[in-house]
ZAVEX-685248 format. One record per residue (C-alpha): residue number from 1; residue in three letters; x, y, z. Coordinates in nm, 2 decimals. Layout:
+-----+-----+--------+--------+--------+
!   i !  aa !     xx !     yy !     zz !
+-----+-----+--------+--------+--------+
! NUM ! ALA !      X !      Y !      Z !
...
+-----+-----+--------+--------+--------+
END
This chain:
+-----+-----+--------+--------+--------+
!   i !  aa !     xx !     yy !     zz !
+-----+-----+--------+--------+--------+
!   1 ! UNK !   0.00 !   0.00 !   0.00 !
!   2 ! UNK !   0.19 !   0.35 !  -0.09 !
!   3 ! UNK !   0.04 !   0.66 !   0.09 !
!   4 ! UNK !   0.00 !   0.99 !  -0.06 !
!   5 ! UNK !   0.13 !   1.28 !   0.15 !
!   6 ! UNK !   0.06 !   1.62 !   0.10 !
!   7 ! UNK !   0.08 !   1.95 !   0.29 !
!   8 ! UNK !  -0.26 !   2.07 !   0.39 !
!   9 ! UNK !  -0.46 !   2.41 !   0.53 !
!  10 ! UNK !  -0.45 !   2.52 !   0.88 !
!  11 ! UNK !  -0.79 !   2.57 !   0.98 !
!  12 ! UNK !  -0.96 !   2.37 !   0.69 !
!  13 ! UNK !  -1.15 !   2.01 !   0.68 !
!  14 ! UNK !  -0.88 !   1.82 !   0.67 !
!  15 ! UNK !  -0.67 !   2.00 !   0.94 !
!  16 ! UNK !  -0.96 !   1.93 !   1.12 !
!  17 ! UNK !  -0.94 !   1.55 !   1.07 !
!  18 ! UNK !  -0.60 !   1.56 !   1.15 !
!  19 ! UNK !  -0.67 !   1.70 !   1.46 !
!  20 ! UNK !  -0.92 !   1.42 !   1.57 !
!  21 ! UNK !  -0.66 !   1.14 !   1.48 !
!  22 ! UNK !  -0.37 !   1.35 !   1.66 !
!  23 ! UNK !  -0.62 !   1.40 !   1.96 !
!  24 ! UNK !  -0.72 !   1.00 !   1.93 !
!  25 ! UNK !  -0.34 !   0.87 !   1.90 !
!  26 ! UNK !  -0.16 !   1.14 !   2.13 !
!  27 ! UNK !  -0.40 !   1.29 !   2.40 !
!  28 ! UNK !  -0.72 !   1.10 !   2.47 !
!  29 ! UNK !  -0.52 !   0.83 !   2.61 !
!  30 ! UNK !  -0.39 !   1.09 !   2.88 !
!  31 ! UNK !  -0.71 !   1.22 !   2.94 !
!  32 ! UNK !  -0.65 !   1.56 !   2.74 !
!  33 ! UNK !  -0.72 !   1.74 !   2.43 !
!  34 ! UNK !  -0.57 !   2.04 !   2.29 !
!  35 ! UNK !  -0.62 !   2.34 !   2.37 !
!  36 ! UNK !  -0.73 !   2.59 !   2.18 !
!  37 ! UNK !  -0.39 !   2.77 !   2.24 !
!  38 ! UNK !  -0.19 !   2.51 !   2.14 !
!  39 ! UNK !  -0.39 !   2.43 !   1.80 !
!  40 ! UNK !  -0.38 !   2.82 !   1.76 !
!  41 ! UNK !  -0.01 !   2.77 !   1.77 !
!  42 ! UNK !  -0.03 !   2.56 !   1.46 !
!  43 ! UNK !  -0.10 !   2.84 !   1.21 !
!  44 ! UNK !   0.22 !   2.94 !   1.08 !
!  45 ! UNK !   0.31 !   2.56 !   1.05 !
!  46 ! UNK !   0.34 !   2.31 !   0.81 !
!  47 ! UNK !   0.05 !   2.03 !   0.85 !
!  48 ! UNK !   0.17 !   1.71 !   0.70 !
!  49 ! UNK !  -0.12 !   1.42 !   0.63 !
!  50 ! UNK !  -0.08 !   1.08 !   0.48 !
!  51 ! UNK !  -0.41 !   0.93 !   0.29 !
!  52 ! UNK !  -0.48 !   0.58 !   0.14 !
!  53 ! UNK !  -0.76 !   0.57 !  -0.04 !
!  54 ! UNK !  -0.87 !   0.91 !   0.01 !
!  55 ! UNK !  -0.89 !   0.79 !   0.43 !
!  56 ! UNK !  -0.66 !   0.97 !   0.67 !
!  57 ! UNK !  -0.40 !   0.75 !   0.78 !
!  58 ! UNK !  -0.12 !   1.00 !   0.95 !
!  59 ! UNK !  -0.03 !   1.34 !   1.04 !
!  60 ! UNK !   0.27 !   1.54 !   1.14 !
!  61 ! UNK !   0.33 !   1.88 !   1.19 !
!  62 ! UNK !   0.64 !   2.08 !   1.12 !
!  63 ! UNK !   0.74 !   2.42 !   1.29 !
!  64 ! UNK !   1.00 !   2.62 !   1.15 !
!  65 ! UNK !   1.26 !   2.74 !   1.34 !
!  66 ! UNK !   1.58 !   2.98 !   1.35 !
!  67 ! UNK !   1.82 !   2.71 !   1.26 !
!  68 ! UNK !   1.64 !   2.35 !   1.20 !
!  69 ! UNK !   1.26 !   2.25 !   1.17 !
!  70 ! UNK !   1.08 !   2.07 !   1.47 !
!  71 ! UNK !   0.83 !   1.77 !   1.36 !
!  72 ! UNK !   0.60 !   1.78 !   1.61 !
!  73 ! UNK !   0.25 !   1.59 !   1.67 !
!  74 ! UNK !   0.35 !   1.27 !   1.47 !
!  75 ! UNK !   0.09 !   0.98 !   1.43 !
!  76 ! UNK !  -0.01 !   0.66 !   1.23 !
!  77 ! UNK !  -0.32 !   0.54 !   1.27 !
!  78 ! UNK !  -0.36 !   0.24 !   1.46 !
!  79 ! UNK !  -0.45 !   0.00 !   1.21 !
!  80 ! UNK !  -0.22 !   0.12 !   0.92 !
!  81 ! UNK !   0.13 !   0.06 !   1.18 !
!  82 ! UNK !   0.39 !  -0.17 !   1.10 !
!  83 ! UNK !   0.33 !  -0.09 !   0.71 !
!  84 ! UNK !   0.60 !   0.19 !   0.69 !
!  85 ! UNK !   0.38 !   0.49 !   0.68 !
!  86 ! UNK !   0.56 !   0.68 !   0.97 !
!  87 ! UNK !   0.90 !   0.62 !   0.76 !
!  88 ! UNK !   0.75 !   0.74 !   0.43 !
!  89 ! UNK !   0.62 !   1.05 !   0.63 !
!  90 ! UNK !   0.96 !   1.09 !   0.80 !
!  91 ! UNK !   1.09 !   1.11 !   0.49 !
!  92 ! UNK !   0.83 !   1.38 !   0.34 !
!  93 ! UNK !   0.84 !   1.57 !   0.63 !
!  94 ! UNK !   1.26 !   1.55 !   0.55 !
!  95 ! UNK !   1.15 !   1.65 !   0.19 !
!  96 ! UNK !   0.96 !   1.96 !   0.29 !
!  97 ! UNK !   1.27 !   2.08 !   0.56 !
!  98 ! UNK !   1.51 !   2.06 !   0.27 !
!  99 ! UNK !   1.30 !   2.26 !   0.04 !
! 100 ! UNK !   1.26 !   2.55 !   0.29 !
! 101 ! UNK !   1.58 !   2.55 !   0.34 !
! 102 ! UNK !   1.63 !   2.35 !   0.63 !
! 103 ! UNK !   1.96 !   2.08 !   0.70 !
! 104 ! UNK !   1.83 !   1.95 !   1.01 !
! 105 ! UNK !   1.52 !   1.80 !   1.17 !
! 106 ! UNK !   1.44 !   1.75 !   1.54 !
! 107 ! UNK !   1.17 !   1.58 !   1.74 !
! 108 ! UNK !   1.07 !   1.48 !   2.12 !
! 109 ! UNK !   1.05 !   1.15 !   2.06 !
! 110 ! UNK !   0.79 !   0.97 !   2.34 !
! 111 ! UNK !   1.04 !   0.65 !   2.50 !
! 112 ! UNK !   0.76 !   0.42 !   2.33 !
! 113 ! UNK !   0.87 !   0.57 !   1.97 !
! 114 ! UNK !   1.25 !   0.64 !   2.04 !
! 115 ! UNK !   1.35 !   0.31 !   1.86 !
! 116 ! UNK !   1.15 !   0.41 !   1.54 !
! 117 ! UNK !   1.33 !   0.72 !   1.53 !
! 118 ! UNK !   1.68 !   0.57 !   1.62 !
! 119 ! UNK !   1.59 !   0.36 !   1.28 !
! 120 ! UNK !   1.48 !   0.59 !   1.05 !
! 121 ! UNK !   1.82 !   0.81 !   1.12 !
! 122 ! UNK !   1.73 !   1.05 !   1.43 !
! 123 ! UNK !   2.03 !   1.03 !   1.68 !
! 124 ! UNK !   1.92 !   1.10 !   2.06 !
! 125 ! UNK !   2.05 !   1.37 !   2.25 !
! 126 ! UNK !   2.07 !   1.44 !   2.57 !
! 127 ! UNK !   1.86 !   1.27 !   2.89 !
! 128 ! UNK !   1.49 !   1.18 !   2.86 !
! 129 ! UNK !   1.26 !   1.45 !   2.99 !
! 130 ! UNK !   0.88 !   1.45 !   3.11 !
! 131 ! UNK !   0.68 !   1.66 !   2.87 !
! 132 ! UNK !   0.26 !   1.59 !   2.88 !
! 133 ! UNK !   0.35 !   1.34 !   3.17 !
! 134 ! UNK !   0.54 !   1.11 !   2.92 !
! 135 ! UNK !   0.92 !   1.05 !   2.93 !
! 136 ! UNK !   1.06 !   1.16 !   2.61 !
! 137 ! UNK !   1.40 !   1.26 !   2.42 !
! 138 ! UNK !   1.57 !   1.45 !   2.21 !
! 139 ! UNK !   1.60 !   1.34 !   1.87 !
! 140 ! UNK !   1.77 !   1.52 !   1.57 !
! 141 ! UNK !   1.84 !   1.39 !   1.23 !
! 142 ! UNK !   2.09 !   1.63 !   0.97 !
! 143 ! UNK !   1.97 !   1.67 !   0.60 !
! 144 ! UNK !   2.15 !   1.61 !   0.29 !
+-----+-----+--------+--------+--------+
END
C-alpha cells in the first residue's frame, strides 16, 4: 500500500481531521485534548497528512525554526502501523525541511517511539525529559 502525503490548510476540513486522529493517538489516552492555544499555535506551520484511499491515515506537523525544523505531533493510525507509513512521512516531512531551506530536523520522541526514530536516522541527544507526563528525548536527524 503506498500513501499519498501532502501538505494541507491550517484551519480547513482536513486539518480538522488531522486534529481528531492526533487528539485520538496522542491525547485522549492521557485524558487531554488540545487546547485551543496550542492548536492556535499551529497556524504558521506546516501540517503534513498521509491518505490511502482518500482515508486519513497520518499526520505530522512541522514548525519552522531559526536554525532547524521541529516535527511535532506525529501519528499513524492504529490499524495502518507496522506498514511503513511513519517512515515514508519521516521522509516527506525531510522533503519539505530541505525545500525551505532546512539541514536539520528535530523531534521529542515519546520513550515508546525512540526506537522508530533511532531507525529511520534521528540520533538522541541528551537525557529523557517529562513533557505531557510522558518521558521523552531529544532526537535530531541532519539533512543532505
Amino acid at each position: 500500500m503506498v500513501a499519498e502525503f501532502k501538505i494541507i490548510r491550517y484551519g480547513g476540513k482536513a486539518w480538522k481531521e488531522a486534529v481528531l486522529l492526533r487528539e485520538k493517538i496522542l491525547r485522549i489516552p492521557l485524558g487531554t485534548q488540545f487546547t485551543a492555544a496550542e492548536l492556535e499555535e499551529e497556524r504558521d506551520h506546516y501540517q503534513i497528512v498521509g491518505y490511502i484511499r482518500n482515508e486519513l491515515i497520518a499526520t505530522a506537523v512541522l514548525v519552522p525554526e531559526a536554525e532547524c525544523m521541529k516535527m511535532q505531533r506525529v501519528v499513524v493510525s492504529d490499524k495502518f502501523r507496522s506498514m511503513k507509513i511513519g517512515s515514508e512521512m519521516m521522509l516527506y516531512c525531510e522533503s519539505v525541511a530541505l525545500e525551505l531551506g532546512y539541514h536539520s530536523v528535530y523531534c521529542h520522541a515519546r520513550d515508546s517511539a525512540i526506537r522508530f526514530y533511532k531507525k529511520n536516522g534521528y540520533t538522541a541527544e541528551g537525557d529523557l525529559f517529562d513533557e505531557d507526563g510522558i518521558p521523552h528525548l531529544k532526537m535530531t536527524r541532519i539533512l543532505k
